[in-house]
VOZAGU-401014 format. One record per residue (C-alpha): x, y, z; residue number from 0. Coordinates in Angstrom, 2 decimals, always signed. Each point is the difference from the previous one (the first is absolute). Example, Ala and Ser with C-alpha at 12.3 -4.5 7.8 and 13.67 -1.06 7.14 Angstrom:
<site><X>+12.30</X><Y>-4.50</Y><Z>+7.80</Z><pos>0</pos></site>
<site><X>+1.37</X><Y>+3.44</Y><Z>-0.66</Z><pos>1</pos></site>
***
This chain:
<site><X>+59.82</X><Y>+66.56</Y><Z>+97.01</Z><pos>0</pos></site>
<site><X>+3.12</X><Y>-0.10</Y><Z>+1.96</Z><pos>1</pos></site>
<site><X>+2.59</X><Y>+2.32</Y><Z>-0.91</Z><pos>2</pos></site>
<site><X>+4.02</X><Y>-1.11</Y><Z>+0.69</Z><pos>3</pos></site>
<site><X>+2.89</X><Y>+2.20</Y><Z>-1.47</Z><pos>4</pos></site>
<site><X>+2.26</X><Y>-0.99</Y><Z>-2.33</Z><pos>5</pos></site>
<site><X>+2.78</X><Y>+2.00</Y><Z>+1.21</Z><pos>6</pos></site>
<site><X>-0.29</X><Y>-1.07</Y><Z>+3.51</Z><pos>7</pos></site>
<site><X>-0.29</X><Y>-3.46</Y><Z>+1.83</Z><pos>8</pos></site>
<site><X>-2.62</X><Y>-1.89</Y><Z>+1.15</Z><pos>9</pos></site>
<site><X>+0.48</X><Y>-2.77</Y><Z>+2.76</Z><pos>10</pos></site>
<site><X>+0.85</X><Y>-3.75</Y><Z>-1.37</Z><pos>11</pos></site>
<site><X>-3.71</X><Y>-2.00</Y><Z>+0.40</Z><pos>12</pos></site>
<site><X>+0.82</X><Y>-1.50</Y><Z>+3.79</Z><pos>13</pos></site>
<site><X>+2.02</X><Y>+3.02</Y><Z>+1.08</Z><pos>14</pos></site>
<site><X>-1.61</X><Y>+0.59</Y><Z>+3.89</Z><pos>15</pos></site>
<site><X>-1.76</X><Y>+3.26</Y><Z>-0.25</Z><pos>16</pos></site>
<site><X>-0.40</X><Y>+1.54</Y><Z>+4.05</Z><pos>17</pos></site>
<site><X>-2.45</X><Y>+2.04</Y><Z>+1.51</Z><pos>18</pos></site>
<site><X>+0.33</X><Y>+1.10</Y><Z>+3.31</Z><pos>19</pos></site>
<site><X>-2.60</X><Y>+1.87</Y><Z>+1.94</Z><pos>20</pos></site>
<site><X>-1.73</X><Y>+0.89</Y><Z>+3.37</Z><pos>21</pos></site>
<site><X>-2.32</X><Y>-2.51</Y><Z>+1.38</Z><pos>22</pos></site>
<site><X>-2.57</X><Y>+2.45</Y><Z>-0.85</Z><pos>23</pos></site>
<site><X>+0.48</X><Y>+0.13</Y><Z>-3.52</Z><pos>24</pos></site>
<site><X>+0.53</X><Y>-3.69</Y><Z>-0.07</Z><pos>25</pos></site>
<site><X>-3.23</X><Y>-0.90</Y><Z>+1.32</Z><pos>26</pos></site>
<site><X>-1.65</X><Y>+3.10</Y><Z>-2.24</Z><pos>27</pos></site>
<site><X>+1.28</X><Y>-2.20</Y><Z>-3.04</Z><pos>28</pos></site>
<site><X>-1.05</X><Y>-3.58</Y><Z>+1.27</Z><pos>29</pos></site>
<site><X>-3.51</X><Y>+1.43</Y><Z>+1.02</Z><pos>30</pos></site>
<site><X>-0.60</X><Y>+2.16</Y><Z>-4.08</Z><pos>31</pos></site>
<site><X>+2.24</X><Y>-2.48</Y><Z>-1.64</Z><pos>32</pos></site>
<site><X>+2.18</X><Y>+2.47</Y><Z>-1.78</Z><pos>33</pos></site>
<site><X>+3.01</X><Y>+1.69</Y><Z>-0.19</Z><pos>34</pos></site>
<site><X>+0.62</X><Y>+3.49</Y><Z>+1.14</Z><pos>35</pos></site>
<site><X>+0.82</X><Y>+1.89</Y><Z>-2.84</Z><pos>36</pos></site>
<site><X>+0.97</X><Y>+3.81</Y><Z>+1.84</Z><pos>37</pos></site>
<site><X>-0.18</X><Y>+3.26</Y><Z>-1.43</Z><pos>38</pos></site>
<site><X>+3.25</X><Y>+1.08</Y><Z>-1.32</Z><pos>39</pos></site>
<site><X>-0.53</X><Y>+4.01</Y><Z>+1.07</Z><pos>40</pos></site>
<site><X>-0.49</X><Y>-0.96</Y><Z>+3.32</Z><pos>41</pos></site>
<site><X>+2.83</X><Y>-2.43</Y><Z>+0.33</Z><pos>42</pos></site>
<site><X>+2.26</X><Y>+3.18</Y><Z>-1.32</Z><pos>43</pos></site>
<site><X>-2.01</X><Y>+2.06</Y><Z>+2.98</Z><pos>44</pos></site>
<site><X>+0.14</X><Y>-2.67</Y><Z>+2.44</Z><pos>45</pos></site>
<site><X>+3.50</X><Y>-2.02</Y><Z>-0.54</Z><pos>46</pos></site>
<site><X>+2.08</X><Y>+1.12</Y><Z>-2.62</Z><pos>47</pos></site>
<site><X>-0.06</X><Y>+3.25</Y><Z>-1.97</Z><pos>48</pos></site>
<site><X>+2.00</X><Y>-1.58</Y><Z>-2.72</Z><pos>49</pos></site>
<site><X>-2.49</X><Y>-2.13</Y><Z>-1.02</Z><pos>50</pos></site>
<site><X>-1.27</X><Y>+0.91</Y><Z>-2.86</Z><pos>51</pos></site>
<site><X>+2.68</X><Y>+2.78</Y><Z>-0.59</Z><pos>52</pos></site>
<site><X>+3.30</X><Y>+0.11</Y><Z>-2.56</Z><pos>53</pos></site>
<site><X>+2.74</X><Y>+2.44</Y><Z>+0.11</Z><pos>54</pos></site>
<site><X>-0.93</X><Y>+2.90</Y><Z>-2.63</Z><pos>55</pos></site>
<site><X>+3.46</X><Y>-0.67</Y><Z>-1.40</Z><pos>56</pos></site>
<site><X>-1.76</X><Y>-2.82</Y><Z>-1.68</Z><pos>57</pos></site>
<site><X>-2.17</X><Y>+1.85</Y><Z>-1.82</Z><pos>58</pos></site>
<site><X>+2.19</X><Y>+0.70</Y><Z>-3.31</Z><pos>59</pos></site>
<site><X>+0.72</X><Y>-4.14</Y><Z>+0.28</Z><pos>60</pos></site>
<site><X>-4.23</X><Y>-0.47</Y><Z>-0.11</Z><pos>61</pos></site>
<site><X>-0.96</X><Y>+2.73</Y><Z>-2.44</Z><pos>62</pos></site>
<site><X>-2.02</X><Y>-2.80</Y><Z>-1.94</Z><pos>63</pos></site>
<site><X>-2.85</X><Y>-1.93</Y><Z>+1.37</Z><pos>64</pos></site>
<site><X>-3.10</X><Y>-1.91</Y><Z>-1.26</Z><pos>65</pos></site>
<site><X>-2.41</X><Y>+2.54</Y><Z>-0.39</Z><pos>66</pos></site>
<site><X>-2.85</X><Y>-2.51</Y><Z>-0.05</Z><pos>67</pos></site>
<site><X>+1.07</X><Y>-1.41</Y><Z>+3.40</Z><pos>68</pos></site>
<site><X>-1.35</X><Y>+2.93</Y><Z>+1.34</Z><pos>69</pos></site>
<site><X>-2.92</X><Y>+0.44</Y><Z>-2.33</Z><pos>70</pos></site>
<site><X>-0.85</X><Y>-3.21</Y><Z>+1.42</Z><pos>71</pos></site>
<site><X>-1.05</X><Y>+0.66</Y><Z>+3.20</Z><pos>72</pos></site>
<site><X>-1.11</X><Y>+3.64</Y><Z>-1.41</Z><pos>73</pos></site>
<site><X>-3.75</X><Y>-0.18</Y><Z>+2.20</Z><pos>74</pos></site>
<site><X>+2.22</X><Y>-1.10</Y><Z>+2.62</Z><pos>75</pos></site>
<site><X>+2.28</X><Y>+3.33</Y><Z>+0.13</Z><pos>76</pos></site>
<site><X>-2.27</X><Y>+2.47</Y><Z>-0.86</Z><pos>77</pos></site>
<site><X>-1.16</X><Y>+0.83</Y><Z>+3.72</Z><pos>78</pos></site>
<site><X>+3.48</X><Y>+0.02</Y><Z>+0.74</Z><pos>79</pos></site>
<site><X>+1.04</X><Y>+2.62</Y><Z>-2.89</Z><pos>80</pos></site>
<site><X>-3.03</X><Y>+2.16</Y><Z>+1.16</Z><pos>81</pos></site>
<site><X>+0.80</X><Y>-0.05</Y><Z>+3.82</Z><pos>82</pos></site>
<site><X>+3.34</X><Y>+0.94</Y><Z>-0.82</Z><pos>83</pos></site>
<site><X>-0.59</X><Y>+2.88</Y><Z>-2.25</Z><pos>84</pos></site>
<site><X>+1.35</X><Y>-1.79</Y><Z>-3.03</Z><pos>85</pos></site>
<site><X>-1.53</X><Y>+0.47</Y><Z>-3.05</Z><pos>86</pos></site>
<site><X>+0.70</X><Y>-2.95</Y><Z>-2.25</Z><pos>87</pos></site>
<site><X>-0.52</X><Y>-0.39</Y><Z>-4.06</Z><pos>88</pos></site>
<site><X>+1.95</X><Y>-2.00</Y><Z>-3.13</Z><pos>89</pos></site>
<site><X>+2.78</X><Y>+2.97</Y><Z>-0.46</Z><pos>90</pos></site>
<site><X>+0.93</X><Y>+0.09</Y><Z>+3.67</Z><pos>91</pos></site>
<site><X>+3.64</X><Y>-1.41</Y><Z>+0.95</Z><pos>92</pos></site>
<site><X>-0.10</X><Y>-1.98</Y><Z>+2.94</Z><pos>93</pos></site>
<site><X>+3.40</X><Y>-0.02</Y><Z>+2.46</Z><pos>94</pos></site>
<site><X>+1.37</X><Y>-2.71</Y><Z>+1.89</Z><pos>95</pos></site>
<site><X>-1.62</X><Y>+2.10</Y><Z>+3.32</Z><pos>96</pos></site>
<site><X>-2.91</X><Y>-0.07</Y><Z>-1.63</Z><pos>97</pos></site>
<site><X>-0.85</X><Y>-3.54</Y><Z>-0.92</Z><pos>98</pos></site>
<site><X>+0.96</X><Y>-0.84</Y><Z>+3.56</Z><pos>99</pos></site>
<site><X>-2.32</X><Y>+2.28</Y><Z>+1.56</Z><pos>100</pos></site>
<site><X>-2.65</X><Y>-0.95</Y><Z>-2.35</Z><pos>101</pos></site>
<site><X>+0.22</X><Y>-4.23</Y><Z>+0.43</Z><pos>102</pos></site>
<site><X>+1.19</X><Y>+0.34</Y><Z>+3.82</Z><pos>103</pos></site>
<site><X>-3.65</X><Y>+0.70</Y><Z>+1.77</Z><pos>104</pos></site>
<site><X>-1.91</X><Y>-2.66</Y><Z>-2.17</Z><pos>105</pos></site>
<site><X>+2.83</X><Y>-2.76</Y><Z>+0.32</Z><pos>106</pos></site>
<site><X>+0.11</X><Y>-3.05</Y><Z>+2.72</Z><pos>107</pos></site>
<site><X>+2.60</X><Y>-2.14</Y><Z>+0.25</Z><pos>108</pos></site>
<site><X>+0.60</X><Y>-3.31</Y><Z>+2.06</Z><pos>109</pos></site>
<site><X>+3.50</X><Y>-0.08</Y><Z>+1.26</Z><pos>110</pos></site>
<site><X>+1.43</X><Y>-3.51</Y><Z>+0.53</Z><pos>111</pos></site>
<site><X>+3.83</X><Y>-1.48</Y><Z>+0.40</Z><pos>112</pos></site>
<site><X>+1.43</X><Y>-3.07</Y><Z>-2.03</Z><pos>113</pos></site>
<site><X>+2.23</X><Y>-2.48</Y><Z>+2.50</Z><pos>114</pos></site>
<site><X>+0.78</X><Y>-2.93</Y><Z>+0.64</Z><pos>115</pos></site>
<site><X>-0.61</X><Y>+0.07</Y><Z>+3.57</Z><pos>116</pos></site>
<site><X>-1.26</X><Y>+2.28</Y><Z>+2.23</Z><pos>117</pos></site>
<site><X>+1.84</X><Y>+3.70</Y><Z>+1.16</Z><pos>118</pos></site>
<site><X>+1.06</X><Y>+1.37</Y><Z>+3.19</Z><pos>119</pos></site>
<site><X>-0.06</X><Y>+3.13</Y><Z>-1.69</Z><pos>120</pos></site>
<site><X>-3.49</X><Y>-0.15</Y><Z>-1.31</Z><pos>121</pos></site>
<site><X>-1.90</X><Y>-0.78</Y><Z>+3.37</Z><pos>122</pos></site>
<site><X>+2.20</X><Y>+2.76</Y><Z>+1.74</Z><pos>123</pos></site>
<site><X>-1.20</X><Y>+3.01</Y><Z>-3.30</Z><pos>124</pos></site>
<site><X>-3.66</X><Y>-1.72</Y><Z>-0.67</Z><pos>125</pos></site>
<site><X>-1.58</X><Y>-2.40</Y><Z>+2.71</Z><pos>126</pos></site>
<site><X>+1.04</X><Y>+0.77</Y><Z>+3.45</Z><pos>127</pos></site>
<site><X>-1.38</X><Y>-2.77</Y><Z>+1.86</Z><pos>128</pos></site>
<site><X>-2.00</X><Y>-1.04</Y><Z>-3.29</Z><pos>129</pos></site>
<site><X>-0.35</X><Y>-2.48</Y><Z>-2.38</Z><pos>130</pos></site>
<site><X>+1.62</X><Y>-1.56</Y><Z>-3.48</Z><pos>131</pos></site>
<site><X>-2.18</X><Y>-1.25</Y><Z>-2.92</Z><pos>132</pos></site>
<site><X>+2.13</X><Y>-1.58</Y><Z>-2.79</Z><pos>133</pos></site>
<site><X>-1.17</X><Y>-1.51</Y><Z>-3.29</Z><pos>134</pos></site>
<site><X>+1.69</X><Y>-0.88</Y><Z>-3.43</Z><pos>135</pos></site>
<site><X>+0.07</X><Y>+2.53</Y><Z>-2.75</Z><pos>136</pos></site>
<site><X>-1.61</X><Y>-2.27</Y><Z>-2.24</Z><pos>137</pos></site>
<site><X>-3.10</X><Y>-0.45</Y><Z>+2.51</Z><pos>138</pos></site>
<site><X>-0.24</X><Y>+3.96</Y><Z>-0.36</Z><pos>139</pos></site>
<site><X>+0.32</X><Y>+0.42</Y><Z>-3.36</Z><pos>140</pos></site>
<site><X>-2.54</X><Y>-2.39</Y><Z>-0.78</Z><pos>141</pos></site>
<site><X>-2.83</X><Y>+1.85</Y><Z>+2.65</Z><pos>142</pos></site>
<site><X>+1.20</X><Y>+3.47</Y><Z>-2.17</Z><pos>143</pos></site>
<site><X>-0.61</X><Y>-2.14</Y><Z>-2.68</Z><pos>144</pos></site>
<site><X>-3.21</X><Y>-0.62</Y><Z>+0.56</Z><pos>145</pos></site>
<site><X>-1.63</X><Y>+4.29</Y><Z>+1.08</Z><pos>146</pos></site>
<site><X>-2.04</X><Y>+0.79</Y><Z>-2.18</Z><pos>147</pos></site>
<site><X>-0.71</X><Y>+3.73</Y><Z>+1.63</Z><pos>148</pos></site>
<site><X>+4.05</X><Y>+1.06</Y><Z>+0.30</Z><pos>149</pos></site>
<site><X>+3.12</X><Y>-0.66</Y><Z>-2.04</Z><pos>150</pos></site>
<site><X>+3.00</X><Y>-0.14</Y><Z>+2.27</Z><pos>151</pos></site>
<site><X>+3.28</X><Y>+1.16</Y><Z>-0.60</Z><pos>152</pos></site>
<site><X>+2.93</X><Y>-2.33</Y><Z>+1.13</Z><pos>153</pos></site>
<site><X>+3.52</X><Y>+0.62</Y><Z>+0.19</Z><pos>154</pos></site>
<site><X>+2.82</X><Y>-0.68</Y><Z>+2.50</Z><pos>155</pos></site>
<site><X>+0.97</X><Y>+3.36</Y><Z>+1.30</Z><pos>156</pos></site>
<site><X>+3.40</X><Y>+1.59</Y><Z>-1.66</Z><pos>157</pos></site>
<site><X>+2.41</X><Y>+1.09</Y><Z>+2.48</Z><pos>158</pos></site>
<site><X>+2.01</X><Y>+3.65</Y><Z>-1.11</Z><pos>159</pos></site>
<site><X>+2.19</X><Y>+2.52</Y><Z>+1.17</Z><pos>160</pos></site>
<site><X>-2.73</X><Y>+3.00</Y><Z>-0.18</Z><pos>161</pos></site>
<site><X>+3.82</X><Y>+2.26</Y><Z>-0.11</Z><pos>162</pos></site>
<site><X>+0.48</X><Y>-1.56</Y><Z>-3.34</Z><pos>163</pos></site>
<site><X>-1.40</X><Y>+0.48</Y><Z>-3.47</Z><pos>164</pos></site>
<site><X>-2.46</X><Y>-2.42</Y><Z>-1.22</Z><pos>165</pos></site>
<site><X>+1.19</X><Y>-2.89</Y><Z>-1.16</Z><pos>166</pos></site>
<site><X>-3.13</X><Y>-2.18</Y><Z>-0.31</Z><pos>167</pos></site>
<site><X>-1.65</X><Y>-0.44</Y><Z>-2.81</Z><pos>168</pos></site>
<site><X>-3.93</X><Y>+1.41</Y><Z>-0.19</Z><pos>169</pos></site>
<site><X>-2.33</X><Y>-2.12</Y><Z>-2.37</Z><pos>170</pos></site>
<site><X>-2.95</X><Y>+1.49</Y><Z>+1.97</Z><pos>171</pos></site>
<site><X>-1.16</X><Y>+2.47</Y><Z>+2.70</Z><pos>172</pos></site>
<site><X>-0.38</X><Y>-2.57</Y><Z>+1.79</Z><pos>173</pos></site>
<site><X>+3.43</X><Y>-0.94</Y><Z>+0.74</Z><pos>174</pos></site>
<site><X>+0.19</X><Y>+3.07</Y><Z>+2.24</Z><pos>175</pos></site>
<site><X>-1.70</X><Y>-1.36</Y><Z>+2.32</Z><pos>176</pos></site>
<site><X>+2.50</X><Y>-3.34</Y><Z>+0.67</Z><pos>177</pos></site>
<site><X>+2.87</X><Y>+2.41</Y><Z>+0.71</Z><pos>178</pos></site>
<site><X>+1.61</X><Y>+0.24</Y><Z>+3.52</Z><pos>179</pos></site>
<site><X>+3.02</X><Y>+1.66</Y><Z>+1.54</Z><pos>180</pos></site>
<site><X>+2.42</X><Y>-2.58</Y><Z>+0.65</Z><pos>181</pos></site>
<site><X>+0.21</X><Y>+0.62</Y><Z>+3.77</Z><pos>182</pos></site>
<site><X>-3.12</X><Y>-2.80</Y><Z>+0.10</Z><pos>183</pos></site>
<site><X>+1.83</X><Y>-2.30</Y><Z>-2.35</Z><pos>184</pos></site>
<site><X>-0.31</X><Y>-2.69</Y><Z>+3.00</Z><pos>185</pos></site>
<site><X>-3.83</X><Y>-0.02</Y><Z>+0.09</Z><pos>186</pos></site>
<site><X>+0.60</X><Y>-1.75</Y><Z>-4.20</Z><pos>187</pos></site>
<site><X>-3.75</X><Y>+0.90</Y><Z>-0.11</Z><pos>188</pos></site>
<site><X>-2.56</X><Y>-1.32</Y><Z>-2.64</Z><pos>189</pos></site>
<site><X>-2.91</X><Y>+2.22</Y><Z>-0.39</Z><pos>190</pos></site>
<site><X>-3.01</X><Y>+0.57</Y><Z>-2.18</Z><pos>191</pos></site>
<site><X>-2.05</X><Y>+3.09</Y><Z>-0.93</Z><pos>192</pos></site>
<site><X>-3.62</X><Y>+0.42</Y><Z>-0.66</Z><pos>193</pos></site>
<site><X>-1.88</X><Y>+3.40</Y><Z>-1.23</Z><pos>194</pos></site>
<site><X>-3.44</X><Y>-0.12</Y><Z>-0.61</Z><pos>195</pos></site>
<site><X>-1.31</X><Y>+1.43</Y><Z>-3.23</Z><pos>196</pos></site>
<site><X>-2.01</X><Y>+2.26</Y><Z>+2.10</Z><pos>197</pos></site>
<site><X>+0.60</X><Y>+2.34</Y><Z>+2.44</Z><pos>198</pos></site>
<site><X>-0.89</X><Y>-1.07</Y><Z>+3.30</Z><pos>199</pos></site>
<site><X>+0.79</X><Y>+2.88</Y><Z>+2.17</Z><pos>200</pos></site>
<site><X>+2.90</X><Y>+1.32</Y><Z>+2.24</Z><pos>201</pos></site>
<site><X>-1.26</X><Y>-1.76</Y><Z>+3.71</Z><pos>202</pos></site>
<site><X>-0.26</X><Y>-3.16</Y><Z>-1.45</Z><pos>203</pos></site>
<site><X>+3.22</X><Y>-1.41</Y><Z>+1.71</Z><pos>204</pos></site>
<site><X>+0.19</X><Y>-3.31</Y><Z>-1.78</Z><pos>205</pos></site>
<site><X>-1.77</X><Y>-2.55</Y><Z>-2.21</Z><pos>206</pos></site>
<site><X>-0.91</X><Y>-3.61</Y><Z>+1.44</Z><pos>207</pos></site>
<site><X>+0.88</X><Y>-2.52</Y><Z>-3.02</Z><pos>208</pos></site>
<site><X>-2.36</X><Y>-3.05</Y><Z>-0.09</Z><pos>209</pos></site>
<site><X>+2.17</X><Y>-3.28</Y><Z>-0.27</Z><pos>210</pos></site>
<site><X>+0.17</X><Y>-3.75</Y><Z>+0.86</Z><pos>211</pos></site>
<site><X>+2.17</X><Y>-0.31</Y><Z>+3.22</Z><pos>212</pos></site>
<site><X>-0.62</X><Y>-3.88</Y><Z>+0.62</Z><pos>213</pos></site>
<site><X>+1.68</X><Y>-0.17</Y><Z>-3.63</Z><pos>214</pos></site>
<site><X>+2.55</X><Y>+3.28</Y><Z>+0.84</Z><pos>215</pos></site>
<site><X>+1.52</X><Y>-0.71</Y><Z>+3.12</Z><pos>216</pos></site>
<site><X>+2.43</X><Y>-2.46</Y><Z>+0.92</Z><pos>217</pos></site>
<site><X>+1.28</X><Y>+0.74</Y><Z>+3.63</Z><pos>218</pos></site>
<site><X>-1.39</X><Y>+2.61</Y><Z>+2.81</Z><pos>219</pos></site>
<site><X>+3.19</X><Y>+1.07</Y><Z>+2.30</Z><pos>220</pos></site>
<site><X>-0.28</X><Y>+0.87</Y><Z>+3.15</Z><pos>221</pos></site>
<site><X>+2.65</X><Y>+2.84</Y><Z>+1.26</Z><pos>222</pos></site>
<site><X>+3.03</X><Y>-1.16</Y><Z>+2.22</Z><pos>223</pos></site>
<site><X>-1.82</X><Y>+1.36</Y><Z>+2.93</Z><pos>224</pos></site>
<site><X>-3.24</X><Y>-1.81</Y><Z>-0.46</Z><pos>225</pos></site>
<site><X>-1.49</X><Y>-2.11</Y><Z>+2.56</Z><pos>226</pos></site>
<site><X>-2.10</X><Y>-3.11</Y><Z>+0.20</Z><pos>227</pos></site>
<site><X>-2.81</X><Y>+2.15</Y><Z>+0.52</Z><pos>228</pos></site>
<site><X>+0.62</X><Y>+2.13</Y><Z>-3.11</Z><pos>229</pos></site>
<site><X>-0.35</X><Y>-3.24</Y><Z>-2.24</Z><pos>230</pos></site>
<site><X>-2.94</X><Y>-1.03</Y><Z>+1.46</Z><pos>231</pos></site>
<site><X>-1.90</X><Y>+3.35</Y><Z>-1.06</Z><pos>232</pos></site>
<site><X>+1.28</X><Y>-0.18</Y><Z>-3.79</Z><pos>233</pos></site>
<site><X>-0.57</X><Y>-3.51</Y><Z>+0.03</Z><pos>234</pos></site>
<site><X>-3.96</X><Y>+1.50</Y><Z>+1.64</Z><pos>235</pos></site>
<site><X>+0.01</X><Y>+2.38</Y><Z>-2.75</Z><pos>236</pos></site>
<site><X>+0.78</X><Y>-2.49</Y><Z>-2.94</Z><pos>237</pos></site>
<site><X>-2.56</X><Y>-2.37</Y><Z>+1.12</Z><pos>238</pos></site>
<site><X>-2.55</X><Y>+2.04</Y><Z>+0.25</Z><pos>239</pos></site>
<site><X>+0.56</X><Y>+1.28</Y><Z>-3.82</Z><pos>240</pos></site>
<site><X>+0.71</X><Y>-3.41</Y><Z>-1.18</Z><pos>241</pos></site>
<site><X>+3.57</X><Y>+0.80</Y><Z>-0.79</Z><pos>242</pos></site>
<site><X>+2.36</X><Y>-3.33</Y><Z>-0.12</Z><pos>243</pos></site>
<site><X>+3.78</X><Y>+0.90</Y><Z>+0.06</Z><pos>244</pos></site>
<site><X>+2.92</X><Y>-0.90</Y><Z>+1.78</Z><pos>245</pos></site>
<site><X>+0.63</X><Y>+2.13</Y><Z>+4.02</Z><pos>246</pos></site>
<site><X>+3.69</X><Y>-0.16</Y><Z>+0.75</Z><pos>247</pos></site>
<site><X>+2.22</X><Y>+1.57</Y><Z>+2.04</Z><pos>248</pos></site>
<site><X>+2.86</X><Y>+2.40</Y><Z>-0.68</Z><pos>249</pos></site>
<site><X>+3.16</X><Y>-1.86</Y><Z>-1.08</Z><pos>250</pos></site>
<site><X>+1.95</X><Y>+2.95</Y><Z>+2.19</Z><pos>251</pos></site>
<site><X>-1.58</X><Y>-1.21</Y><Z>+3.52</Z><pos>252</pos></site>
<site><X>+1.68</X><Y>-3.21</Y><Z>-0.37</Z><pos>253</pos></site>
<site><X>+2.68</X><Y>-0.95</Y><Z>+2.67</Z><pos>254</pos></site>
<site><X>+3.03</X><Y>-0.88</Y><Z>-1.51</Z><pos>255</pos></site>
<site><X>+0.80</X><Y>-3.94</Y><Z>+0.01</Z><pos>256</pos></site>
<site><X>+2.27</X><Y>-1.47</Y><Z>+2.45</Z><pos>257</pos></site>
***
């Protein structure tokens, strides 16, 4: 089952979803066929300590929540309650800190960016001499479509002011997690959410999601920087796993015309 939000948007069916990665992590996914799906604790350890987090003076603005969203993945969060000292039963009232720091160690999420084209930006924050996948929304939907062993949650990420009360509206826990401060407003990121129903331990840093990347992908972008010899070891590393997309260069390496 695939899970969208009502209250927030989902990308148009041939919106261009990015990815942009090392060249490590891009021939990682060609070689398992899957998309990197990274632990959301240690992205807030690792990257950004926000993620993951809301300002407590949302808490009065979020004092209802679906109960059963968290009974849900109840096998899931035990370990996590008992490592933490919590002791959990039907009468206790969870806070806003609280469901955070009980869905945050047993989430993964797969960060991607919706354009057009491709961003200066983006290869300069995420793939320093790297590489671009794109594909349309409506290719991924359909490969979430089809798990049968996870049920993603989708959303295009809401941009706030984090110095402001909240002024989005919360049909599920779940929308938590697709909230940003607005300073990364320019990354216009899609991303989707996975938690398995059980728990799967704090040192597993991510979850490799089986899908169909002759049917995914659409384009493989090499940085601005690349060099003849850089296409001829993806183009290597797709051949070998029988992976048949487009290699192009970066649109930014272009000279200007005359």
């Amino acid at each position: 089952m695939l899970h969208a939000f009502r209250t927030f948007e989902t990308p148009s069916p041939n919106d261009l979803i990015w990815k942009y990665m090392s060249i490590k992590n891009f021939v990682k996914m060609i070689q398992k066929e899957s998309l990197w799906f990274y632990n959301m604790q240690n992205m807030a350890n690792e990257y950004d300590y926000y993620e993951g987090h809301a300002p407590m003076k949302w808490v009065n603005d979020f004092d209802e929540y679906k109960k059963g969203e968290i009974d849900e993945y109840n096998e899931a969060i035990q370990p996590i309650f008992k490592k933490s000292g919590v002791i959990i039963n039907g009468n206790k009232n969870l806070t806003l800190k609280d469901i955070f720091d009980i869905l945050r160690p047993n989430a993964f999420i797969l960060c991607t960016c919706i354009s057009d084209y491709e961003l200066y930006h983006m290869w300069e924050n995420y793939a320093k001499q790297g590489i671009a996948v794109n594909f349309r929304y409506n290719k991924l939907q359909s490969q979430f479509l089809n798990q049968l062993e996870y049920d993603p949650y989708i959303g295009k990420v809401k941009y706030v002011d984090y110095n402001k009360p909240l002024v989005v509206k919360m049909d599920t826990i779940w929308n938590l997690f697709f909230i940003k401060r607005n300073n990364f407003e320019s990354d216009n990121e899609f991303r989707a959410i996975i938690m398995p129903n059980k728990y799967i331990g704090d040192q597993v840093k991510g979850i490799d999601l089986k899908v169909n990347l002759n049917d995914l992908l659409e384009n493989v972008i090499l940085h601005p920087k690349s060099t003849s010899e850089d296409k001829e070891t993806i183009k290597s590393c797709l051949e070998k796993n029988n992976i048949q997309t487009k290699i192009i260069f970066s649109e930014l390496d272009k000279l200007p015309s005359n």
